[in-house]
TORVEX-533511 format. One line per field, with one value per residue (C-alpha): residue number from 1; residue in one letter; y, z, x. Coordinates in nm, 4 decimals. Example, Ala and Ser with C-alpha at 12.3 -4.5 7.8 and 13.67 -1.06 7.14 Angstrom:
2
num	1/2
residuo	a/s
yy	-0.4500/-0.1060
zz	0.7800/0.7140
xx	1.2300/1.3670
This chain:
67
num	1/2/3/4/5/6/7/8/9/10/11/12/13/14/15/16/17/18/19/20/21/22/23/24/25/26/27/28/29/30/31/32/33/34/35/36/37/38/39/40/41/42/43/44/45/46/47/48/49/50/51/52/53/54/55/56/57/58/59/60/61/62/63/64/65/66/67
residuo	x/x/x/x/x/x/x/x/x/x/x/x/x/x/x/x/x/x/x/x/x/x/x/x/x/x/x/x/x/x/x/x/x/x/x/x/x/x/x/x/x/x/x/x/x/x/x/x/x/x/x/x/x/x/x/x/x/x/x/x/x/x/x/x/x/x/x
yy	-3.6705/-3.2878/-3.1812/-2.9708/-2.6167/-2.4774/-2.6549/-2.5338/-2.5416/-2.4722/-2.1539/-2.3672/-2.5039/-2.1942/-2.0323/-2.3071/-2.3104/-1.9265/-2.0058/-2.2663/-2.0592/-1.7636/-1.9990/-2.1596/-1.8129/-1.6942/-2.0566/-2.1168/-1.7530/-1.7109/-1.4645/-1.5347/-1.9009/-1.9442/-2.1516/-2.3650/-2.4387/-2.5724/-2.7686/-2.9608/-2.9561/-3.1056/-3.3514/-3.4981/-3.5554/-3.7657/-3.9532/-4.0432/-4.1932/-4.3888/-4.4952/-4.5792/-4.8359/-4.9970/-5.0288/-5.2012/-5.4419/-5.5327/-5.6058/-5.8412/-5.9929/-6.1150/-6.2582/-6.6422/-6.7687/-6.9840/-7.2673
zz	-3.4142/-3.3046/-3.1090/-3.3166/-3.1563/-3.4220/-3.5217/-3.8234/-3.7751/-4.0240/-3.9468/-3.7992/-3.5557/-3.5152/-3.3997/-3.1421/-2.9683/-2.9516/-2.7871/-2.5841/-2.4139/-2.3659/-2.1993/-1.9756/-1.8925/-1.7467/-1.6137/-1.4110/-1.3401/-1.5207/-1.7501/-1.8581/-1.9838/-2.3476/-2.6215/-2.5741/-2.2313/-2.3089/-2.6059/-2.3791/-2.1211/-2.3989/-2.4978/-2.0801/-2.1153/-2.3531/-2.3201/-1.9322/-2.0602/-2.3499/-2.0414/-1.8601/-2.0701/-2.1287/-1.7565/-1.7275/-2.0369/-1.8589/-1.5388/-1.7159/-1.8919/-1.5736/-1.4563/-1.4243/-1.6992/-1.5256/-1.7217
xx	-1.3463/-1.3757/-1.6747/-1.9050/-1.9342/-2.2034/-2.5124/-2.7038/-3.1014/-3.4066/-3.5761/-3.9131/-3.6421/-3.4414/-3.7558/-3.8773/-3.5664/-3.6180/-3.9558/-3.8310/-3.5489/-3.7861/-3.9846/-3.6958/-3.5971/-3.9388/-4.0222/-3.7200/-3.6612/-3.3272/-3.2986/-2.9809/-2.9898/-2.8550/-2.9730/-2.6369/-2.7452/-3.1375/-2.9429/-2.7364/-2.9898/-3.2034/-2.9642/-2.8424/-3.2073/-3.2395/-2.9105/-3.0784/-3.4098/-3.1912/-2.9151/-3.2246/-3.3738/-3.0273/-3.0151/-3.3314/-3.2432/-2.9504/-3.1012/-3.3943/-3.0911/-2.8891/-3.2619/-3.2886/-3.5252/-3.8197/-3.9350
């Protein structure tokens, strides 16, 4: 399956992404950070706190059960 290289967003989200990376930009003092790069920033995020909790469901897995 090909990588999608264009997402299509509603105008409400269209326009908080615009706030968000104007934010970004003045927050973290770099003016030229694109929407691509808060997307995936957004996304390496998210994909951490999900790996995360996988991780710790694992490790409470491979725990001996006291009875």
């Amino acid at each position: 399956m090909p990588y999608r290289k264009r997402l299509t967003l509603d105008t409400a989200t269209a326009r908080s992404l615009r706030k968000l990376v104007k934010w970004r930009r003045s927050e973290f003092g770099k003016p030229d950070l694109t929407e691509e790069q808060v997307v995936a920033s957004l996304v390496e995020q998210e994909w951490q706190a999900i790996d995360q909790m996988y991780q710790k469901a694992a490790e409470i897995a491979q725990e001996p059960y006291i009875f």
